[in-house]
LOFIKOL-949017 format. One record per residue (C-alpha): residue number from 1; x, y, z; chain. Coordinates in Angstrom, 3 decimals, always signed. Layout:
N
R,pos,x,y,z,unit
R,NUM,X,Y,Z,A
...
REM end
This chain:
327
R,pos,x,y,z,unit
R,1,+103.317,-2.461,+55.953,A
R,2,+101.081,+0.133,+54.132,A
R,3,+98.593,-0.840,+51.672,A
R,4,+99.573,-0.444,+48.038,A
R,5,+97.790,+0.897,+44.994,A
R,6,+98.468,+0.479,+41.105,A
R,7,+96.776,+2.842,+38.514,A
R,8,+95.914,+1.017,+34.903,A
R,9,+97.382,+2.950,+31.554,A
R,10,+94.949,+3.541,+29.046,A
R,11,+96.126,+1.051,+26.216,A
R,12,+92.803,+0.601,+23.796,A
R,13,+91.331,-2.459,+25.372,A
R,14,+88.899,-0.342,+26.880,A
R,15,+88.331,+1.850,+23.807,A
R,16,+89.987,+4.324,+26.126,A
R,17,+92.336,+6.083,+23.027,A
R,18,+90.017,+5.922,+20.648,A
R,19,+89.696,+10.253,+20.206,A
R,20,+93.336,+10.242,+19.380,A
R,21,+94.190,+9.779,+16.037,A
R,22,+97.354,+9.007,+15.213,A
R,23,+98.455,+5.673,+16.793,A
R,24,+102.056,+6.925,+17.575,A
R,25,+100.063,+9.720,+19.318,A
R,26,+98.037,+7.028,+20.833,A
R,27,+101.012,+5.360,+22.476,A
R,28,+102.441,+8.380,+24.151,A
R,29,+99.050,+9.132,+25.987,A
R,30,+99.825,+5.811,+27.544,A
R,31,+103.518,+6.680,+27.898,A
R,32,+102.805,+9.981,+29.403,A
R,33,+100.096,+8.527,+32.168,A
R,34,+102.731,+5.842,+33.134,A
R,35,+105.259,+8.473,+33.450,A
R,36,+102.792,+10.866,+35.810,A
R,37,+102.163,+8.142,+38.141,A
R,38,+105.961,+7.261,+38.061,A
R,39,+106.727,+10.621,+39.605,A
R,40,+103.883,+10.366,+42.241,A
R,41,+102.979,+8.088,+44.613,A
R,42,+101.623,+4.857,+42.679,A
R,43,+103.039,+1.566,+43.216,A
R,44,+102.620,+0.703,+40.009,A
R,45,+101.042,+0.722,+36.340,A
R,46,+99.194,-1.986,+35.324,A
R,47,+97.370,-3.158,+31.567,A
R,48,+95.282,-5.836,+30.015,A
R,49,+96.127,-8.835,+28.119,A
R,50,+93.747,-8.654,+25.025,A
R,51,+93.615,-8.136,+21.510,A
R,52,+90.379,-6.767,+20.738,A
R,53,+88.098,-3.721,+21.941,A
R,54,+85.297,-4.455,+24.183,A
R,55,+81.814,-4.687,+25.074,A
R,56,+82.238,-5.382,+21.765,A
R,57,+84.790,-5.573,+18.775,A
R,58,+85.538,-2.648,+16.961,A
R,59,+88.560,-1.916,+14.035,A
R,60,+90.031,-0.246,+16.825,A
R,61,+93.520,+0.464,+18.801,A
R,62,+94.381,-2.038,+21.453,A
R,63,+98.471,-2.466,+22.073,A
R,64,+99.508,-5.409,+22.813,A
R,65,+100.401,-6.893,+26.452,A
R,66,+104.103,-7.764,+26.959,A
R,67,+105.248,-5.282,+23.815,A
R,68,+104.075,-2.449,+25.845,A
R,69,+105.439,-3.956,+29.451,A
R,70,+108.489,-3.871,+27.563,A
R,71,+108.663,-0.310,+26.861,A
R,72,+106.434,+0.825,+29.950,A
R,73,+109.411,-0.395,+32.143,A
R,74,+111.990,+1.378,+30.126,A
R,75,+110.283,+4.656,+29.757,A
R,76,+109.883,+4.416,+33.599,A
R,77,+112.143,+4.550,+36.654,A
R,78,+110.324,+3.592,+39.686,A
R,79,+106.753,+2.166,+39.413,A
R,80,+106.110,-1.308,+39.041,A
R,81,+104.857,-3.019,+35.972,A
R,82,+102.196,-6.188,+35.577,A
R,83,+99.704,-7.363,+33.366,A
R,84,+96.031,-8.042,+35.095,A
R,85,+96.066,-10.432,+33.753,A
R,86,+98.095,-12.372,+30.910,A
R,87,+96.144,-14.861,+29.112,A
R,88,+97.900,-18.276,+29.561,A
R,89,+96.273,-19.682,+26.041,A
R,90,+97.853,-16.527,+24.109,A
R,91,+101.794,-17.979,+24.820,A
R,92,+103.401,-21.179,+25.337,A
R,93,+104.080,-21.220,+29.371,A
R,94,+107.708,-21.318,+28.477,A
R,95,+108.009,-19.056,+26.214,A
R,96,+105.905,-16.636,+28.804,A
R,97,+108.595,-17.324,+31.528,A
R,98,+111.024,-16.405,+29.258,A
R,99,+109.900,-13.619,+28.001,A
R,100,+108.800,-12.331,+32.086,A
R,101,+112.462,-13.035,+32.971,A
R,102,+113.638,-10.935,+30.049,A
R,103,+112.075,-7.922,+31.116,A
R,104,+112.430,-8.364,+34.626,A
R,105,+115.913,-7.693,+34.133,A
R,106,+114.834,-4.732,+31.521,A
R,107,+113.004,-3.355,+34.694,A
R,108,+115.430,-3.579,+36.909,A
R,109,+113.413,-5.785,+38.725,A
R,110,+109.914,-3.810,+38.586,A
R,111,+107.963,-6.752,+37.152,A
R,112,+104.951,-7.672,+38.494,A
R,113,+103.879,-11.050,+36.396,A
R,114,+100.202,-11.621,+35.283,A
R,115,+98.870,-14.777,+34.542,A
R,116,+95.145,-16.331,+34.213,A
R,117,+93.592,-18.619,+31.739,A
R,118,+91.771,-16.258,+29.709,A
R,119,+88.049,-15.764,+28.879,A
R,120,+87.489,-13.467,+25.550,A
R,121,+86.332,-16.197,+23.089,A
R,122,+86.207,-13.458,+20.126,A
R,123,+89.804,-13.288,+19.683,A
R,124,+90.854,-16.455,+20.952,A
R,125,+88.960,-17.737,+17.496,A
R,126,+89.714,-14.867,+15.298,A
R,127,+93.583,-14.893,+16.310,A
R,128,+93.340,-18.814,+15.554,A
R,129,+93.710,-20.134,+19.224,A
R,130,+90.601,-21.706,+19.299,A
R,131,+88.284,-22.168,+22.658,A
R,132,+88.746,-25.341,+24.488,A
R,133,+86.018,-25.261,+27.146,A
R,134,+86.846,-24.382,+30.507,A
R,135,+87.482,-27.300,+31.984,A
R,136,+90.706,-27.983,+29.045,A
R,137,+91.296,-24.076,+29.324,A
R,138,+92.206,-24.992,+33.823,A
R,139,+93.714,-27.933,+33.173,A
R,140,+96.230,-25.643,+30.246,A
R,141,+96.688,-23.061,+32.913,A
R,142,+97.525,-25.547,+35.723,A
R,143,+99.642,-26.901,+33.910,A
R,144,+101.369,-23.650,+33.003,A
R,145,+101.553,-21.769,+36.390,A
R,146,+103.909,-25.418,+37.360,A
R,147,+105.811,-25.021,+33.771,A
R,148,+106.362,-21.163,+34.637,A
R,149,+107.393,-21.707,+38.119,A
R,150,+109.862,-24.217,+37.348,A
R,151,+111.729,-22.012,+34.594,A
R,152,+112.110,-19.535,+36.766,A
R,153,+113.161,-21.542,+39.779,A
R,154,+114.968,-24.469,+38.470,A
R,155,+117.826,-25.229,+36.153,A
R,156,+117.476,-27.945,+33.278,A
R,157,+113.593,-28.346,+34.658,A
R,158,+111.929,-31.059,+32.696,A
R,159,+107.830,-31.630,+32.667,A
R,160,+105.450,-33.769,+30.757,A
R,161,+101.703,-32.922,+31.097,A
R,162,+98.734,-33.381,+29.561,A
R,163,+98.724,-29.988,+27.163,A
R,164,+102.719,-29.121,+27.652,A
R,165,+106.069,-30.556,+27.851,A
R,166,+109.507,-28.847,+28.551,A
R,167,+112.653,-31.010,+28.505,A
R,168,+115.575,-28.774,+30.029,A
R,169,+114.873,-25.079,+28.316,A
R,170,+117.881,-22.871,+29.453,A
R,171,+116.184,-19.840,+30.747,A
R,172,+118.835,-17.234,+31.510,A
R,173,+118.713,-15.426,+32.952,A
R,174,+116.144,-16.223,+35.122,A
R,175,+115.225,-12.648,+36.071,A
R,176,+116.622,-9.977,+38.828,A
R,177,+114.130,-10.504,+41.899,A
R,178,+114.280,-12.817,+44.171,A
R,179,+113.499,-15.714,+44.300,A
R,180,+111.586,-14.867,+40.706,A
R,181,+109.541,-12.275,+39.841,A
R,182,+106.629,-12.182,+41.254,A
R,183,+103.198,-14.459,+39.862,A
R,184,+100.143,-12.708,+40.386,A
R,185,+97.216,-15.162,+39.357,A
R,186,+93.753,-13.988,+38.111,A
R,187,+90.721,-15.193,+39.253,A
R,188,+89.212,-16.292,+42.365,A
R,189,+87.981,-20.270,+41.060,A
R,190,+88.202,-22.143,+44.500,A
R,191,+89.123,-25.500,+43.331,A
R,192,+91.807,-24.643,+40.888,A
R,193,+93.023,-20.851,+41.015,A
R,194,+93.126,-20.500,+44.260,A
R,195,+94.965,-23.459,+44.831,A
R,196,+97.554,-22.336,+42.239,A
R,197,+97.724,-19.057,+44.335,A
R,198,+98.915,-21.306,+47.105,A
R,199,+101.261,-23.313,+45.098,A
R,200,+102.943,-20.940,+43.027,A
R,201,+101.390,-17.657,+42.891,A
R,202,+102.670,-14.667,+44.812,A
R,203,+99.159,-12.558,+44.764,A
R,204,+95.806,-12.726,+43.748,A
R,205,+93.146,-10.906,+42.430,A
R,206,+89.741,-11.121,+43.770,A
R,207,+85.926,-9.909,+42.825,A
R,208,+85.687,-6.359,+44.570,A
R,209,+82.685,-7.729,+46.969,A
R,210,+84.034,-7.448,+51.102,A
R,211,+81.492,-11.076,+51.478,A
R,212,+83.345,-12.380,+48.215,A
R,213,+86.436,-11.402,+49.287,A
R,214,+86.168,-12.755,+52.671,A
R,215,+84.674,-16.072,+51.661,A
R,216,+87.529,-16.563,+48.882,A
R,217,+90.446,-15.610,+51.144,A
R,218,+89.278,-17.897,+53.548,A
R,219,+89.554,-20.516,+51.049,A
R,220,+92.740,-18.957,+50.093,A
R,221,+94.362,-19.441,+53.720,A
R,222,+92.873,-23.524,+53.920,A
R,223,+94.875,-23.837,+50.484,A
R,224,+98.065,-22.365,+51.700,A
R,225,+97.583,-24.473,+55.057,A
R,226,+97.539,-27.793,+52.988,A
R,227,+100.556,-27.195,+50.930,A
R,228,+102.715,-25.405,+54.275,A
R,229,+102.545,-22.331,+52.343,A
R,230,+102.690,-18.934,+54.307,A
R,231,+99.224,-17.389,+53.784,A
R,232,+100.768,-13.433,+54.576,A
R,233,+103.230,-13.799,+51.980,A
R,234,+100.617,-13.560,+49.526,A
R,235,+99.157,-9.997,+48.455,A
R,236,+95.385,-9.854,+47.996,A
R,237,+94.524,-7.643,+45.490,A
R,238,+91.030,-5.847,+43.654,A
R,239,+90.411,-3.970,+40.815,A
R,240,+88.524,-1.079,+41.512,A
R,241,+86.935,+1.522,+38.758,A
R,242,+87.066,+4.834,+40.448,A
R,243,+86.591,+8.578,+38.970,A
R,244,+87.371,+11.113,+42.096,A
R,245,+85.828,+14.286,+42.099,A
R,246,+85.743,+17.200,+44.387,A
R,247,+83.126,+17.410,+46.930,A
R,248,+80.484,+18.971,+46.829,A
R,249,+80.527,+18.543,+42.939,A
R,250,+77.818,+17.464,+40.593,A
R,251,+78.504,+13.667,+39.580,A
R,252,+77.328,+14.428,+36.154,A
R,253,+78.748,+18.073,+35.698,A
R,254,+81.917,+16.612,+36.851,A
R,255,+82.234,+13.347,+34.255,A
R,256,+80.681,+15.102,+31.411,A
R,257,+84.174,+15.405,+29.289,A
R,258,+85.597,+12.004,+30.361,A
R,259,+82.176,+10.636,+29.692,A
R,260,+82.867,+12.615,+26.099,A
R,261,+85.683,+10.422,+25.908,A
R,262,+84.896,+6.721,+27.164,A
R,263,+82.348,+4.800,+28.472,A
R,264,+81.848,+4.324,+31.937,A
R,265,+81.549,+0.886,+33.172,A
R,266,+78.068,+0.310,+35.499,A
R,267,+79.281,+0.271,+38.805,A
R,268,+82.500,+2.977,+38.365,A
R,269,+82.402,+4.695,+41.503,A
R,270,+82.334,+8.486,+40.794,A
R,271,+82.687,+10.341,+44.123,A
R,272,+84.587,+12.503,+46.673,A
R,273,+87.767,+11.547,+48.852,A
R,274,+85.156,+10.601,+51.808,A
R,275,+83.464,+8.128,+49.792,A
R,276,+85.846,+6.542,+48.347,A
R,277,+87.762,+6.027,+51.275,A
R,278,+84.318,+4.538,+52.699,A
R,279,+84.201,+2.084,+49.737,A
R,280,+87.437,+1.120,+49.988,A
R,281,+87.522,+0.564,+53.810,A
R,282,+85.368,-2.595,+53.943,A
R,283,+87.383,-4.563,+51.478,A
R,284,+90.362,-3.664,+53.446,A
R,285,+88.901,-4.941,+56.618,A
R,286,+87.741,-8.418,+54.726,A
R,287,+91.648,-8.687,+54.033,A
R,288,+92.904,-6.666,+50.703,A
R,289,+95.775,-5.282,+51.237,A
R,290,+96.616,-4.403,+47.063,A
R,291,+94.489,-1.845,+45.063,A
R,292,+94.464,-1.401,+41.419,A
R,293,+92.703,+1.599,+40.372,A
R,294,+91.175,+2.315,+36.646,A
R,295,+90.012,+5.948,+36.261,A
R,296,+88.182,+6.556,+32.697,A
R,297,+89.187,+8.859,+30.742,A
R,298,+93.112,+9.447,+32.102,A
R,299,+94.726,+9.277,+28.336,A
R,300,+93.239,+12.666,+28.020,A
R,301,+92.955,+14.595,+31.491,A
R,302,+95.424,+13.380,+34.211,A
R,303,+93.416,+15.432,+37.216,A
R,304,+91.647,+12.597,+38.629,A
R,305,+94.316,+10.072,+38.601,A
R,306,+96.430,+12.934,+40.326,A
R,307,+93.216,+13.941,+42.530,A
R,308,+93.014,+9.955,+43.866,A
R,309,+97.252,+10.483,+44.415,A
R,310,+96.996,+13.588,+46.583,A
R,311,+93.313,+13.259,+48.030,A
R,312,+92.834,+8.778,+48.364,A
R,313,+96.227,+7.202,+48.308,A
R,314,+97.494,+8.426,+51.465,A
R,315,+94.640,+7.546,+53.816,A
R,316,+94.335,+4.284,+52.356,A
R,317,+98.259,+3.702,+52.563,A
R,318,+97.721,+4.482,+56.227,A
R,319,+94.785,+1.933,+56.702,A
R,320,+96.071,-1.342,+58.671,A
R,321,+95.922,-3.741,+56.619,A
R,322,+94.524,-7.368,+57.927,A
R,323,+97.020,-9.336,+57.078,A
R,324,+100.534,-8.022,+56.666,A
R,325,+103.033,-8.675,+54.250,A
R,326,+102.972,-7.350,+50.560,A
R,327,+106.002,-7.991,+48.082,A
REM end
């Protein structure tokens, strides 16, 4: 089966609206980027799961998560939808499954489910949450991947753990795909994500390093061989920060309104079609077999993403992928 890509929307997060004024304005940037890759070749749109602006903090847009899921779905007909990732400590496990198998059926069945256990201490504490240390944030998200899977999977599921309880929730209904919509788990933590990944998750998301990948994934596959869990059924995914330019073109000529825009992270890879092909290639060969693409400044000029969709998409759809079998 071909390998996939996903294209993030620009939602804030990344201070990635902040030229546009008006914040109903704001929105349909996002809208209208979701609705360009629906009628290309994109798998599917992805966002973040954060409240505040980063590097740092600023009074500043940034929509939130599952709201805009919600409406993403509805104002599209074909892509896919997920979160990379939802923060587990922002919603009661329960509450999350519910609110996944809600607009899984909204969707149509387009919902690609995020889920890690979060990391931005600034608005954990300023949105009241607190910041247990990591080792209370695993055991919460542990907890909640189990929680999560049963509502989705079970009727009248009851579980008493250390952090959360459930005693019978009716969750109907329980979502359109089969068997549930699909988990994909953030992070790459050997001891504890990645042995989630093999108990309940249906993808995962890995540091864009071929070594990294290769040493996690092998990991991966020992989990999934412990628990009798099919190690192809699970898709093995990056995030990759890409701006595609023509070749032959000047790297800075060619940013220099996007970079007028947004900041580009250290390490975005601008280059031509060749090159990122090249990049790509090794991480497909260490076993990923899922791409999710973010390409600054797309709320404002649509080119590049549409550049990556005629010029990058097909070649690396037509790469073999290591391992088969992505849902």
């Amino acid at each position: 089966m071909a390998i996939k890509c996903g294209v993030f929307v620009p939602q804030g997060w990344r201070t990635d609206l902040i030229k546009i004024e008006d914040p109903v304005e704001k929105y349909e940037a996002m809208t209208r980027v979701a609705q360009a890759a629906d009628k290309g070749r994109w798998d599917s749109i992805w966002v973040y799961d954060h409240f505040h602006t980063v590097p740092t903090p600023q009074r500043e847009t940034t929509f939130e998560c599952w709201t805009i899921t919600s409406t993403l779905v509805r104002d599209t007909k074909r892509v896919r939808v997920g979160q990379m990732v939802g923060c587990n400590g922002y919603r009661n496990p329960a509450l999350y499954a519910k609110i996944a198998s809600t607009v899984d059926v909204a969707s149509h069945g387009r919902l690609n489910a995020g889920i890690g256990a979060g990391w931005y201490e600034h608005e954990w504490r300023a949105y009241g949450y607190g910041f247990p240390e990591l080792k209370e944030r695993m055991g919460m998200f542990k907890e909640a991947c189990e929680i999560i899977h049963r509502m989705w999977t079970e009727d009248d599921p009851v579980f008493n753990g250390k952090y959360y309880s459930i005693d019978r929730p009716i969750n109907e209904p329980k979502g359109v795909q089969k068997p549930h919509p699909p988990l994909w788990i953030g992070g790459s933590g050997e001891r504890v994500t990645l042995k989630l990944v093999a108990q309940f998750g249906d993808a995962c998301n890995i540091e864009p390093n071929p070594d990294v990948v290769r040493r996690k994934l092998a990991v991966l596959r020992e989990h999934c061989e412990a628990v009798g869990r099919n190690y192809d059924d699970i898709v093995k995914s990056v995030t990759v920060e890409v701006f595609p330019i023509s070749k032959g073109d000047d790297p800075e000529w060619a940013t220099a309104r996007a970079r007028g825009y947004e900041s580009f992270r250290e390490g975005t890879l601008v280059a031509d079609a060749d090159r990122v092909v090249a990049h790509l290639e090794p991480l497909i060969e260490a076993g990923i077999n899922y791409f999710i693409i973010y390409i600054p400044g797309v709320a404002y000029d649509h080119e590049p993403m549409l550049r990556f969709e005629a010029e990058i998409l097909p070649r690396v759809a037509a790469s073999t992928p290591v391992h088969t079998t992505i849902g």
